[in-house]
N, C-alpha and C positions, 0 to 999 in steps of 0.2 A: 258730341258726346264721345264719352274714350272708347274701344273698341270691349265689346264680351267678350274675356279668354274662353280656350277652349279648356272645358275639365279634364276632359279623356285624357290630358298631358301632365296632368294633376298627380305626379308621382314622389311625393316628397317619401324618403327614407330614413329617416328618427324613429327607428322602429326601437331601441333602447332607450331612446329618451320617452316615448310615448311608452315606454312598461312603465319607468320611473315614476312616471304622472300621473296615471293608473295606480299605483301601490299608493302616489301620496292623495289619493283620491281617499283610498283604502284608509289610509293613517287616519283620518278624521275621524274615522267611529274603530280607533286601538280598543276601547273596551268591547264593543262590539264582536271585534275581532279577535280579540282575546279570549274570551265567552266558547265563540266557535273552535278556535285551535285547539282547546281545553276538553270538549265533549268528542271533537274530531278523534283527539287523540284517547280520551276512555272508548269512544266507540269501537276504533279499532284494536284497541288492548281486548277489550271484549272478545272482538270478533277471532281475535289470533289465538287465543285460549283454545276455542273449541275445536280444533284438528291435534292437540294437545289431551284433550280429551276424549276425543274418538279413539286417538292412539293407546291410551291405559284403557277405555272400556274392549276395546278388543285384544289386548294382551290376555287382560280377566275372562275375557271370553275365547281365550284359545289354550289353556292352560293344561286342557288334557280332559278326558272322559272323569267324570264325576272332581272336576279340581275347579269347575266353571265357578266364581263367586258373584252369581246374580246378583246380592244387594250390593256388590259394589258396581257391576256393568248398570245397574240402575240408576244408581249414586251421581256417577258420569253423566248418564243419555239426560238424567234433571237438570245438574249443570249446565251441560250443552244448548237446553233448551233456554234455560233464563237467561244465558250471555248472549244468544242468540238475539231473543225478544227483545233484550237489552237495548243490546246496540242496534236493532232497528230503530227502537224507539227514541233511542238517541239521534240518529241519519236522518230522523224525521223532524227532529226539533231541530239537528243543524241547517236542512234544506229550505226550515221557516224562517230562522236567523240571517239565511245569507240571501233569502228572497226581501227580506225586510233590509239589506246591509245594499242590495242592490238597486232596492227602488229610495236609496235614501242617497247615493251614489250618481242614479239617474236624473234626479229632481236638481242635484246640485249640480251638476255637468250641465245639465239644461238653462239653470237661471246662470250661470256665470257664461254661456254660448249666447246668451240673451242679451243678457247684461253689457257683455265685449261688442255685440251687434247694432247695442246703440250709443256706441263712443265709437262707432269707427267712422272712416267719412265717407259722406258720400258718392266719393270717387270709387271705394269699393262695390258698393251696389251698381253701381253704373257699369262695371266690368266682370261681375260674375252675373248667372242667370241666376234668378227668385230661386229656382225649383232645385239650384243643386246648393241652395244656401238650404233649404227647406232640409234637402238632405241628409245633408248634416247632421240639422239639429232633431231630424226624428232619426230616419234609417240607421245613419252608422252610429249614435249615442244606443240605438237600441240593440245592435248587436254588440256592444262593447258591456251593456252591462245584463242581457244576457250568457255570457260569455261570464263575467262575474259571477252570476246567478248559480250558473250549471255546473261549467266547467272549473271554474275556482274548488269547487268541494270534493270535486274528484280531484283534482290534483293535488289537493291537499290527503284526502281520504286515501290516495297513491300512494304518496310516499311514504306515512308512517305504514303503510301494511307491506311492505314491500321491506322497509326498514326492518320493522319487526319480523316479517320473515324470512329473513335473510339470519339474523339472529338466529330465530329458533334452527332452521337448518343447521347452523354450524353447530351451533350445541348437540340437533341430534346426529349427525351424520358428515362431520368434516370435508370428508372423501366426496358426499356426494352432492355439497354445497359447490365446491370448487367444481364440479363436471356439469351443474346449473349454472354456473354465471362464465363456462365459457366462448358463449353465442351474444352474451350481453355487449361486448364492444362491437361489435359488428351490427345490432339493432341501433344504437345509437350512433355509428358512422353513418348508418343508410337514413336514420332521421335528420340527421345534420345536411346532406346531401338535398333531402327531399324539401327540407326549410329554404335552402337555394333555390330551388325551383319551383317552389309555387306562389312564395312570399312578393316576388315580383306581379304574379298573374291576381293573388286577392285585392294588391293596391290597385291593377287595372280593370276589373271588377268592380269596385266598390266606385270606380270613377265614372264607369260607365252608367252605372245604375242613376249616380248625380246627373250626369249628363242625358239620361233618358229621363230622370224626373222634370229638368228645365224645359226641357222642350213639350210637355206633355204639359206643364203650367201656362206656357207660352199658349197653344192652342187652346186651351180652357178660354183663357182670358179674351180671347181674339174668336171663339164662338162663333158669333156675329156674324162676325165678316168673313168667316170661313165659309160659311153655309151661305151671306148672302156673292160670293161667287165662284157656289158650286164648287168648291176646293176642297170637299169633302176625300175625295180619290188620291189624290193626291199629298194630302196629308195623312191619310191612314198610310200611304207607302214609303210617303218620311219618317213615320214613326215605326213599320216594319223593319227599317234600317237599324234606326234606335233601338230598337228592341231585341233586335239579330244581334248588335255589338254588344248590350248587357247579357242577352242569352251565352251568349261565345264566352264573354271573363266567365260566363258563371259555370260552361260546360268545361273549359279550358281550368280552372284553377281545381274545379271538383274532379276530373278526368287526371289530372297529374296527383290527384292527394290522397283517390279513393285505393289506391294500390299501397299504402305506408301504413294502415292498419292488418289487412291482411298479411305484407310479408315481415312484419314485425310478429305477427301474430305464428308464423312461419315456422322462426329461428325460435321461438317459447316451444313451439309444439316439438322440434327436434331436441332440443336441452331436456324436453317433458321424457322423449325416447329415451335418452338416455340416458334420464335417470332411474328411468325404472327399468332397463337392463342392466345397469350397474348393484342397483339396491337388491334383485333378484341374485345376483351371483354373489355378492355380499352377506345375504338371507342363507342361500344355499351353502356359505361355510361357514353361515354360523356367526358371523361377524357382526350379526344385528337382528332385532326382533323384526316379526311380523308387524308388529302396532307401530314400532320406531317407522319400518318403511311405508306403512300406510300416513303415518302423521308425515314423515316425510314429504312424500309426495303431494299430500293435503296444501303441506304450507308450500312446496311448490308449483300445485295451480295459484294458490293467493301472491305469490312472489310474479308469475308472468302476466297472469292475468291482469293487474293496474299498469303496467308496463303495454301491453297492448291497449288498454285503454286511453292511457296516454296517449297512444303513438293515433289513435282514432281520435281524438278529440286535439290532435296541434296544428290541422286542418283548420280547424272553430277559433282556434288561438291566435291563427296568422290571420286570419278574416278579421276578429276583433282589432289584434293589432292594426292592421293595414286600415281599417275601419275608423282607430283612434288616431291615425295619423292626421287625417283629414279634418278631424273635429280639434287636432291642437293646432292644427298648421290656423286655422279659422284662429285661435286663440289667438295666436302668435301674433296676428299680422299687426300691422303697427297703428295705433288709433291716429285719433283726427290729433293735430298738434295742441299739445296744451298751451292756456296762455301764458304771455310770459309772466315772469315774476313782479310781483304788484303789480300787474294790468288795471285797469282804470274802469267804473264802473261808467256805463253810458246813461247820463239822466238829465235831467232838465231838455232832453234832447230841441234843439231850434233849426233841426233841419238841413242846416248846410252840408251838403255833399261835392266834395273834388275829385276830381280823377287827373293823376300828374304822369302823363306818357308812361301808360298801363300796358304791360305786354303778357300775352297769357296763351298756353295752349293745354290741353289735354296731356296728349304726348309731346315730350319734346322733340321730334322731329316735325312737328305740322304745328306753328303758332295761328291761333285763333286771331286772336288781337294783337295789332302790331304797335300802336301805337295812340293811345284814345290820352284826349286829354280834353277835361271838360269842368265847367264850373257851374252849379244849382245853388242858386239861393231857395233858402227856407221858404216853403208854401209853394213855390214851383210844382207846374204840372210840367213833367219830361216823357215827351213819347219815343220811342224809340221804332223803328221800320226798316223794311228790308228786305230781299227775299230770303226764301227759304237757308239754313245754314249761314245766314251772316253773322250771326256772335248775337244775336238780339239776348235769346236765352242764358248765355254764357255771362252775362254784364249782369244779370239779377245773379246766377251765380258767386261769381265775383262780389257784391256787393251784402250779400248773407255772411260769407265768409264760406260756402261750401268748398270753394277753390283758395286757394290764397294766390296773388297775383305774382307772376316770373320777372316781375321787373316794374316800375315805377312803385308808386301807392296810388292809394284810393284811402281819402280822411273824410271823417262827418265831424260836423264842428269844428273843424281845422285840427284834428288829431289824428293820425294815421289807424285807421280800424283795427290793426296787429296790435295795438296799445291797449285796445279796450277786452274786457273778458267777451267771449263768444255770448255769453248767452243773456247780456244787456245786448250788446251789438243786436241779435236778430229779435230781441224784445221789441227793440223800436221800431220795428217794421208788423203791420197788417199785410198777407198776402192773400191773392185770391189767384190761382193757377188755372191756367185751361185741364189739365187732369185733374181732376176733382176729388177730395179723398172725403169719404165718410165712414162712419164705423161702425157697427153692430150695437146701438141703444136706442135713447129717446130723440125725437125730434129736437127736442129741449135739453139734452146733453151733446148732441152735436153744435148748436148754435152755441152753446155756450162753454164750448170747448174750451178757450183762447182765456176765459174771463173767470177766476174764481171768485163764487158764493156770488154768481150772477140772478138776479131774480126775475120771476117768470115779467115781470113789468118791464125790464129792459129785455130780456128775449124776445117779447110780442114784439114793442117798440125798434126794434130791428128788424125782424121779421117783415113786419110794413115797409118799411123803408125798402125792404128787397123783394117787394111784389109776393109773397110766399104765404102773408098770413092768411089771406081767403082760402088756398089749398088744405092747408095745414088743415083748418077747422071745419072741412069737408070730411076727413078721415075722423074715423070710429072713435079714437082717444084722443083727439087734438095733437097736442105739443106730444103727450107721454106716449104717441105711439113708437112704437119701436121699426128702427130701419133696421132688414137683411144686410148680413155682412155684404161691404160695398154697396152698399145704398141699390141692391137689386131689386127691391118691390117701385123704386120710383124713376121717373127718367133722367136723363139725362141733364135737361134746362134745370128738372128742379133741384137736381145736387146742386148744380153750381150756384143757385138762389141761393139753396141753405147755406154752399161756404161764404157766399157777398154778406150774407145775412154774419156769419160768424165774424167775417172784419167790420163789417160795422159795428157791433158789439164791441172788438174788441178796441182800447183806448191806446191808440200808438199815434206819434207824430210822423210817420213813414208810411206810404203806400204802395205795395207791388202790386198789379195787375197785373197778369200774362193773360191774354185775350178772356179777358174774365165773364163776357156773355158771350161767347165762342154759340154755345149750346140752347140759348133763347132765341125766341122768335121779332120780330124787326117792333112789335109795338111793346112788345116787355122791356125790350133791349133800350128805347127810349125812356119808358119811366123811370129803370134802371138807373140808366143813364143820368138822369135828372136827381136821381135819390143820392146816388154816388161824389156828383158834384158836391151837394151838400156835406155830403163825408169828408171828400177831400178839402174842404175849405181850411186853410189855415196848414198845411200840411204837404208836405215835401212825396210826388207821388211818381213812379215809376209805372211807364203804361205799354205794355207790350201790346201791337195793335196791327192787325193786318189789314182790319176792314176801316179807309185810311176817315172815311166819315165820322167817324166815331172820335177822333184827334185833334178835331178841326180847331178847336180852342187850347189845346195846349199850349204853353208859354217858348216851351225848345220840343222844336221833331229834330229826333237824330235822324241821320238815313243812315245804316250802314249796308257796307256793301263790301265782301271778303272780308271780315275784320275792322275795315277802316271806315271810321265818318266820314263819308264824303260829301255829306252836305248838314246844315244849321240853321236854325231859325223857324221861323211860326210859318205857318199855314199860306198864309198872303205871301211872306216875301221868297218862299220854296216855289210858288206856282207861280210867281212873279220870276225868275232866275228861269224856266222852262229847263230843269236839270234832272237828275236820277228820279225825285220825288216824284216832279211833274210828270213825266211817263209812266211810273208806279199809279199815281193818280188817276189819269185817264187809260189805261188801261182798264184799271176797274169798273170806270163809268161809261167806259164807249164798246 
């Protein structure tokens, strides 16, 4: 199998093409969003009114002893209050919109991360860990559209109030609009600076965390066998590793980002000095009202204050980017080969399989198979053996189509299988695998996985056939009981029943076995045995088989050995030749 990359290396930098994709995420609900920019923008017209108003009711309230004009300081503070309540209640309807805009965002990032998941080929899964594909599609989707959720509306809610109050300042006070924004190029060098330095450490973070979810899936899985040798210690300290290097991105990227809000916050608070030493000496000649320099200053807390909020939340912004990088690069990568143009549909299948000096590897620096070439007629039983790493598994491989081959062909029917569409090609094959997969339903929906609008009379009637139906009908609902995700309420022998049971059912001219009673006991494994025959009768069957008893009547045992056949022929004339087999053979019986 090809080697697992390491994630932690996982550092792709499309950080503008991953905004891109993000916005055209966005584009799909433009009304939507539309909607929101439109209350965004009454919200904060609202809100910029009221320092506008504060400034005329305290004009009217500084007018001189007996010159106060209460009902109009009145007039004002009502205003104030309803633009106020306003545009809360507007920030409250936008915050519903872009929660409703986010999980509409989520859902579709999700099915198309899903959907890409299952065109891609197998050779991928083989090379990343489950737990940092898992990642993906929960963790970093979920900070990308949190991130949408939160921070999109402040950023948006930023710049018009920032906009707008930039306006009002110059309208009321020129002089001291221009001594507020002269600290503003320098907040925005120091954020450009600090997107340099931390932008690197979120992608290393977010890969850590992949790479701590894979390994923490891996031991899940492996349970078992952790615990039956006492490796308990030993893995909580592999995973203290893991843990330590997700902690580090996460202390390292938050340690470099938590300082860009406060000294942003810094250079606002010295602009803020400023301006109100300036506005005071300005007041003092006379040059401007009390209420101008009160609204003044008003609109310039609202002018820094979104600007420091910004500069706090581009922290969240580079984590989601860094975050979406991961979840397109996944997009990106290249699916399983499409067929070609009119590919040929596989039917009437009659079984015949060729293999014409087939060469294959993983990587291409280490070829698997060097050189196999082989001829099956229809209804052949072909076993294949070997020890451990000889290419056994790799030829069922190969002959699915999960690999396509480096060199020769491999035809059914005398047609080169690249000819045919993928998904007749692996029609005509039943497989039964030593990893057993079953899924979260009925007894009676796992058997009859393979077979649509199967009925319970062919589900039992296979079920027998695979020793399974007397179990079955021991448990509380029969067939409709339902299995734990991964078949965890039942054991091991009896998943691999149910899947014998599932090829049986299903109606193919082709059979895979990869040690397909691996997991039964020696008298199950003969009736098995004997039901199985009757399956294969008439049908082209591929048998991966350690336990070499179990072969003894096949028509062709391969033997391979590094890649290569190095021996052919049935049972008698392999133990007749006293060659690789015949040592394989008594090995096991002596």
């Amino acid at each position: 199998m090809p080697p697992i990359t390491s994630n932690v290396k996982d550092k792709p930098k499309d950080t503008k093409g991953a905004l891109k994709r993000i916005l055209a995420y966005l584009g799909s609900y433009k009304l939507l969003i539309a909607l929101i920019l439109l209350l965004c923008l009454t919200s904060n017209v609202l809100a910029l009114l009221g320092p506008n108003m504060a400034g005329e009711a305290i004009n009217e309230a500084t007018r001189g002893k007996g010159l106060v004009n209460f009902e109009r300081v009145t007039h004002y503070a009502l205003l104030m209050l309803i633009v106020y309540i306003s545009s809360s209640l507007l920030t409250i309807a936008i915050n519903i919109l872009m929660t409703t805009v986010s999980r509409y965002v989520s859902r579709k990032m999700r099915n198309d991360v899903f959907d890409k998941l299952t065109r891609l080929p197998v050779g991928y899964f083989d090379r990343n860990a489950t737990g940092d594909i898992i990642s993906r599609v929960s963790y970093d989707i979920d900070v990308v559209t949190t991130c949408i959720a939160t921070d999109l509306v402040a950023i948006m809610t930023s710049l018009v109030t920032v906009t707008g109050s930039f306006i009002m300042m110059v309208i009321i006070a020129p002089s001291l609009a221009l001594v507020e924004i002269l600290l503003i190029p320098a907040s925005i060098l120091y954020t450009i600076h600090m997107r340099k330095v931390t932008q690197p450490l979120f992608r290393r973070r977010s890969a850590a965390y992949g790479s701590m979810n894979g390994f923490v899936e891996e031991m899940f899985t492996g349970q078992k066998t952790i615990l039956g040798y006492s490796y308990e210690n030993d893995v909580a300290d592999q995973f203290v590793v893991k843990n330590g290097e997700a902690g580090s991105g996460f202390y390292d990227s938050e340690y470099e980002s938590c300082a860009l809000g406060p000294t942003v916050n810094a250079f606002n608070n010295i602009g803020l000095g400023l301006v109100g030493m300036c506005g005071s000496i300005l007041y003092m000649l006379g040059k401007i009202s009390l209420g101008s320099v009160s609204s003044f200053v008003l609109y310039s807390r609202k002018f820094s204050g979104p600007i420091n909020e910004i500069a706090n939340i581009v922290s969240e912004i580079y984590s989601a980017l860094s975050a979406s990088e991961r979840v397109f690069k996944l997009l990106d990568e290249p699916e399983e080969v499409q067929d070609i143009e009119n590919a040929d549909e596989l039917t009437d299948v009659k079984g015949i399989v060729d293999f014409n000096a087939v060469k294959f590897g993983y990587v291409p620096e280490r070829t698997i198979i060097h050189n196999l070439s082989l001829h099956v007629n229809g209804g052949n039983l072909i076993a294949i053996v070997g020890p451990t790493g000889a290419g056994k598994t790799t030829i069922i491989n190969l002959l699915m189509r999960f690999y396509d081959v480096d060199g020769g062909f491999i035809a059914v029917d005398e047609k080169d299988i690249r000819k045919y569409t993928r998904k007749s090609l692996r029609g005509a094959y039943a497989m039964v695998l030593q990893d057993t997969w079953v899924f979260e339903g009925t007894i009676f929906e796992n058997i009859a996985y393979g077979k649509e609008n199967a009925t319970i009379e062919e589900v039992i009637a296979a079920a027998k056939a695979a020793h399974i139906h007397s179990f079955v009908m021991q448990l509380p609902k029969g067939y409709d009981t339902v299995i734990s995700e991964d078949g965890g309420n039942i054991s091991k022998g009896q998943k691999q029943l149910l899947t014998i049971a599932r090829a049986m059912l299903y109606d193919s001219k082709m059979l895979i076995l990869d040690e397909a009673t691996s997991n039964v006991d020696t008298g199950t494994e003969r009736k098995v045995q004997e039901a199985m025959r009757n399956l294969m009768k008439d049908k082209t069957c591929f048998v991966i088989a350690h336990r070499l008893s179990t072969i003894q009547n096949a028509d062709t045992i391969l033997v391979l050995r590094d890649g290569d056949v190095v021996e052919a022929g049935n049972h008698e004339s392999l133990m007749n030749s006293k060659g690789f087999y015949y040592s394989l053979y008594k090995a096991q019986f002596e």
